[in-house]
N, C-alpha and C positions, 0 to 999 in steps of 0.2 A: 573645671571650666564649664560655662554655661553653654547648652549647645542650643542655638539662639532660633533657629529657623523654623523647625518643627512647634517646639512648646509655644513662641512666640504666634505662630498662626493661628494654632488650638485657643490660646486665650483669646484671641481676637471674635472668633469663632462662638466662644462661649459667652465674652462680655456684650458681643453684641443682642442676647437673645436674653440678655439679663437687664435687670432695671438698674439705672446708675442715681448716684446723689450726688452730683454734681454741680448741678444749678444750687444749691442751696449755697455752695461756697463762693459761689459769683457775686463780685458787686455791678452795679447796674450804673452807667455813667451818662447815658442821653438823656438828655433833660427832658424834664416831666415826664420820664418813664419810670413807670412803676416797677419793685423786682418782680421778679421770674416767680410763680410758686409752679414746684417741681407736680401737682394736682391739677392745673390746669396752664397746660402749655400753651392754647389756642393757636396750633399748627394746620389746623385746618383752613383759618382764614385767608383767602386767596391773594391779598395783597400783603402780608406781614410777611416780614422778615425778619430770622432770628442770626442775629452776628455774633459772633466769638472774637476777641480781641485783650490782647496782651498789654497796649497801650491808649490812654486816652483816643478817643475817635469823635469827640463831643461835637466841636465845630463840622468835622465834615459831615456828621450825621445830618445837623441842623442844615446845614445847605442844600444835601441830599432830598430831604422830606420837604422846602422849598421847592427845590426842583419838581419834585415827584409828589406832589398832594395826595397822592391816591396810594402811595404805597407808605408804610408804614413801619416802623425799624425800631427793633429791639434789641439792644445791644449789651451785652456785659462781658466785664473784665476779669480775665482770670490770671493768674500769677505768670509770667513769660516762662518759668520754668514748667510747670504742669500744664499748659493749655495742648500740646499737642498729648500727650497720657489721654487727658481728658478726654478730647475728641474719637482718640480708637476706640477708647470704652463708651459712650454715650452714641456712636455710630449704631442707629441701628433701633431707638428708643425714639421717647417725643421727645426727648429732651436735643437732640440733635441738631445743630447749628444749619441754617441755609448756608450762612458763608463763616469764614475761619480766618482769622490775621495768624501767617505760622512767620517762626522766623528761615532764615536758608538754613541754618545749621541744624536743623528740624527735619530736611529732607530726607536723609537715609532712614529717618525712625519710619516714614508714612509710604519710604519708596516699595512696593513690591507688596502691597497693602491697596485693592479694588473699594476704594471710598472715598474719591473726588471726580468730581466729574472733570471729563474732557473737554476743556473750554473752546476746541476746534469745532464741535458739535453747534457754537454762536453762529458759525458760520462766515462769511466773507472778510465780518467786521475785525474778526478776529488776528487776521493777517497785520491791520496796519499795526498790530502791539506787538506780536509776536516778533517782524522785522528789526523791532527798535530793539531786539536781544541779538548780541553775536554770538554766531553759530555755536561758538566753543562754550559760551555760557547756558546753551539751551537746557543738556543736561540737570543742571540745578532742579529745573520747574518741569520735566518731564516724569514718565512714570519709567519704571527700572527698561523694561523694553525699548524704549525711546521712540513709542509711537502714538504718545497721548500728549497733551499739553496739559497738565494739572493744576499749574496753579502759574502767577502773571508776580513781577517784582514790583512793588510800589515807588521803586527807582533802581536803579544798577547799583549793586550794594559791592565797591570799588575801594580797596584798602589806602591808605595814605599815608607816605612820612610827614608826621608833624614836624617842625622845627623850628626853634627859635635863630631867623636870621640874624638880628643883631648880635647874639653872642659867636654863632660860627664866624660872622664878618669880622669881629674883634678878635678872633683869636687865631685869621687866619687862612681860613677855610671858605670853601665858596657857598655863598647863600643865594645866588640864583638856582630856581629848579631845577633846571635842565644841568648845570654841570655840578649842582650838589647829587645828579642821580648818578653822573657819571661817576663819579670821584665814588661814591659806597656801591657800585657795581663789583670792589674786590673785596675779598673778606679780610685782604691786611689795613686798607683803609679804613674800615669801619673801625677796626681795633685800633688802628693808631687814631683816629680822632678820638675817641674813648682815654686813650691812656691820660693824651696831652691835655684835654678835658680836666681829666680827673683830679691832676697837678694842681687847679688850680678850685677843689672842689664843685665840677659840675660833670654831671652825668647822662649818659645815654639810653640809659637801659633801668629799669626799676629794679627788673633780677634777671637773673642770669642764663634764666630762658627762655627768654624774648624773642634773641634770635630764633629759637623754633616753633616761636608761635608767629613768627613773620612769615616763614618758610610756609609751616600749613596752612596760608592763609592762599597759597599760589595753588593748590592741588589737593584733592579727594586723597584719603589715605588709601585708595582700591585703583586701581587704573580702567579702563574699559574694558580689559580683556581678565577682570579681575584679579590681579597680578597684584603686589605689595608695593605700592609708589615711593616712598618716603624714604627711599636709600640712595637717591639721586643726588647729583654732584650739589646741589643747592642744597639738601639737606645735609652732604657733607661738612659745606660752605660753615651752614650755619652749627652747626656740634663744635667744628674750631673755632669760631668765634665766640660762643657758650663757655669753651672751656679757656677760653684767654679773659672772658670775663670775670669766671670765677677764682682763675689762678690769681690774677691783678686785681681783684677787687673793685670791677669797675663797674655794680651795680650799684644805686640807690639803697637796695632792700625794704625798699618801700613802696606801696602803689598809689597811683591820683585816687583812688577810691578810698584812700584813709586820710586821715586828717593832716598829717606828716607829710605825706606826697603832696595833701594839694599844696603845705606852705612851702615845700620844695620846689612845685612847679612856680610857683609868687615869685619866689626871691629870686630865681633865675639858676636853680641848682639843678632842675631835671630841664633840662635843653631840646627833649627829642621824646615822642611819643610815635605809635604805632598803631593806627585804628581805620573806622568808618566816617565816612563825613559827619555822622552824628555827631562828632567829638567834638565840632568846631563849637554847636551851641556849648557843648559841656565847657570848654576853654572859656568863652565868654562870662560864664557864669563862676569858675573859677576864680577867674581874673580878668576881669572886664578893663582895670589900668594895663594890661598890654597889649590893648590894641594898634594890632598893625606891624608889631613885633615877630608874630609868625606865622608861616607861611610853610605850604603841602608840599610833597613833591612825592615821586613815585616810591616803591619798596627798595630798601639796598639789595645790593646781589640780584642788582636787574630785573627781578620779580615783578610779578604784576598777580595779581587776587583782589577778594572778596572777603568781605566781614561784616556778620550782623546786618542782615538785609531781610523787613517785614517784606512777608508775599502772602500774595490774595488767593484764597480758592473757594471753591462751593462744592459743597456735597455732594454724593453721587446720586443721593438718598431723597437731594433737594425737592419740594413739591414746586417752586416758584423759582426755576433757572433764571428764567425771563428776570423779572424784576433783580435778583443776586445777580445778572450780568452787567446790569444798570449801574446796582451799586460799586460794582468792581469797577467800571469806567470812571464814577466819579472818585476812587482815591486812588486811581494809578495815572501816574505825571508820565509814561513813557512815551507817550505819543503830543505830551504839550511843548510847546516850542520855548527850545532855553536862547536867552539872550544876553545884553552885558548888564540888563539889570540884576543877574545873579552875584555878581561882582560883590564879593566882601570884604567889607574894610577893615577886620578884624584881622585876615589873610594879606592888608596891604594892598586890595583890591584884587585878588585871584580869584575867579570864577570856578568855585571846586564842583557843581553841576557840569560845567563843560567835559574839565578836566574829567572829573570821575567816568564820563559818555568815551572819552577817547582814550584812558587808560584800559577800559574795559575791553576795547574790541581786542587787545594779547592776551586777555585771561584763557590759558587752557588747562587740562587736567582734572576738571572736573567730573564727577561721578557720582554720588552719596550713593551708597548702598543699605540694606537692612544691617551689616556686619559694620558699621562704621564707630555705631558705639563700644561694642566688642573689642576693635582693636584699634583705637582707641583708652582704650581703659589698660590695654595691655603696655600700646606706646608707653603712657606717661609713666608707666612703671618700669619699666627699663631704659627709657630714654636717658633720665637722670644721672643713671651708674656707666651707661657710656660716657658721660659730659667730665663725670670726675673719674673718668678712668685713663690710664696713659695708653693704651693700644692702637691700633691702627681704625680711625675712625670706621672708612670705606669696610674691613672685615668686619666689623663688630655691627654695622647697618646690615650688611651681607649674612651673617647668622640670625639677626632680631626679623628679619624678611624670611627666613626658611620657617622660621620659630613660627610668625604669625600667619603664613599662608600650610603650612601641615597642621596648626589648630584648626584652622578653620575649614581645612580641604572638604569636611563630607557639605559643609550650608553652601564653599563655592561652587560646589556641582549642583548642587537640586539648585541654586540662580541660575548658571548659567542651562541648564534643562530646563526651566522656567522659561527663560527667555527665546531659546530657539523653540522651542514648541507653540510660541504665540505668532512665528515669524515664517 
């Protein structure tokens, strides 16, 4: 077993006082910028800005440097999986980004790691963004102690049942949001709509561990007081439903990311998806003839969470706060004003900007810690052999929680020693 806290800070320690190659694998996407050579960074120029970013940024770049004539933005794209790797190793070189597009799920690698700045340090302005985050979601974008603000969401990254209304209304079931959330708030409904479904070849679920990727989408696998979260009755919920999917065969075995899925989500065979409002473009683009066909509504099993959500931050290292504070204003919507022109007709006319603003304020449970990917990697390796096992769920979450918090008991104490000795 990797013991992650110690070696992990060491490396940090060492790669930053090392030279990194990383700009050479970046591709460059603002227009008429030229690439990066890793020889001359010109980091000293008082108005450049060097951006790190996982996703096109092209247009807002160009509005940006409208805006701001004087300041100047270099921007390159690096793979969404490596760009946070990237960043702890280049922390520290010329090559070091002013600001960083991470995604939330990025959080525990960077939490407990002194290299982004405290964007509280902006000052007054800083309040009206910060507000537009409820409490319980602050966590996400702070530093492990919870007395820095590190980095800002470029919107409330808020999970959503997709669904195809027309097929549940025909078969039965309610296709309004509000009492399609009611009706999957139990974990026998969710399965009996699944079954009845199935009868008639159309599905809920792509595979059969959906339900637990629904579940962690409600809560940090660590709790605040560093504790093993993920043995609670929702995660119960969802291992029975896991394993009624896979006894009855009520998944797809296919994902919208393969070619199969997507002709399944076409023809009206996958009925129900699970994700971030990004999904709605991806739907369009799927299937652009069923617009108006489906429509959002909250997590089953009464959950509320987060998924996939780009956040902004600036270095600690940064020379040009100023200016990287600018640009962080110009690509975070938190504080712009959502109205009924968000209204999508692809949703039927649902405003999932609103929705996503007011599903957010229950999200709790939040935490990322450095040990997230650790255990993590350990979940999805036992999680599985509960789902096809017949035992008592609640015991078998109840020993994988002893299991994962005496692996890790020496990293939870030097965190939580960490943390009171800053407080």
């Amino acid at each position: 077993m990797i013991r992650l806290w110690r070696p992990f800070m060491l490396a940090l320690l060492l790669t930053m006082t090392a030279c990194s190659s990383y700009v050479t694998e970046m591709t460059p996407i603002s227009p008429g910028i030229e690439a990066l050579k890793p020889s001359q960074p010109d980091k000293d120029s008082k108005n450049e800005l060097l951006v790190w970013t996982f996703y096109d940024t092209s247009d807002a770049d160009r509005n940006f440097m409208i805006l701001h004539p004087d300041i100047r933005v270099k921007t390159v794209q690096l793979k969404y999986e490596e760009i946070a790797d990237a960043f702890i190793r280049a922390y520290g070189t010329d090559e070091s980004p002013d600001v960083v597009f991470l995604d939330s799920s990025m959080s525990g690698k960077l939490n407990g790691l002194d290299i982004l700045h405290d964007l509280r340090e902006q000052g007054i302005e800083i309040k009206d963004y910060e507000q537009q985050i409820p409490a319980n979601m602050l966590p996400q974008y702070m530093n492990l102690q919870m007395n820095k603000l590190v980095t800002l969401p470029t919107s409330l990254p808020t999970a959503f049942t997709y669904y195809r209304a027309d097929i549940l209304e025909q078969n039965g079931f309610p296709s309004n949001p509000d009492k399609l959330a009611v009706y999957l708030s139990t974990p026998q409904n969710w399965v009996a709509m699944a079954k009845k479904l199935k009868s008639k070849g159309i599905y809920l679920f792509q595979h059969y561990t959906d339900p637990i990727d629904v579940a962690s989408m409600s809560s940090s696998i660590l709790n605040r007081n560093l504790e093993f979260a993920w043995d609670s009755k929702e995660f119960q919920d969802a291992v029975y439903v896991a394993r009624e999917i896979r006894r009855n065969g009520l998944a797809l075995r296919s994902t919208i990311w393969d070619p199969s899925g997507e002709q399944a989500l076409r023809d009206g065979q996958l009925a129900m998806i699970y994700s971030a409002p990004w999904a709605t473009d991806s739907l369009k683009g799927w299937a652009p003839e069923l617009t108006g066909r489906w429509r959002v509504t909250g997590l089953p099993l009464n959950l509320y969470g987060y998924r996939d959500g780009a956040m902004l931050a600036i270095a600690k290292n940064s020379k040009h706060k100023a200016e990287a504070w600018e640009y962080l204003k110009n690509n975070l919507s938190l504080t712009r004003k959502i109205d009924d022109s968000g209204k999508e007709s692809y949703l039927g006319g649902q405003n999932p900007s609103i929705m996503a603003i007011n599903y957010a304020q229950h999200n709790k449970g939040l935490y990322p810690t450095p040990l997230d990917a650790e255990l993590k990697a350990l979940w999805d390796k036992n999680v599985t052999g509960i789902i096809e096992s017949d035992q008592s769920i609640e015991s078998q979450l109840g020993l994988l929680k002893e299991q994962m918090e005496q692996i890790t008991s020496e990293e939870r104490s030097i965190i939580k020693e960490a943390i009171h000795s800053s407080n």
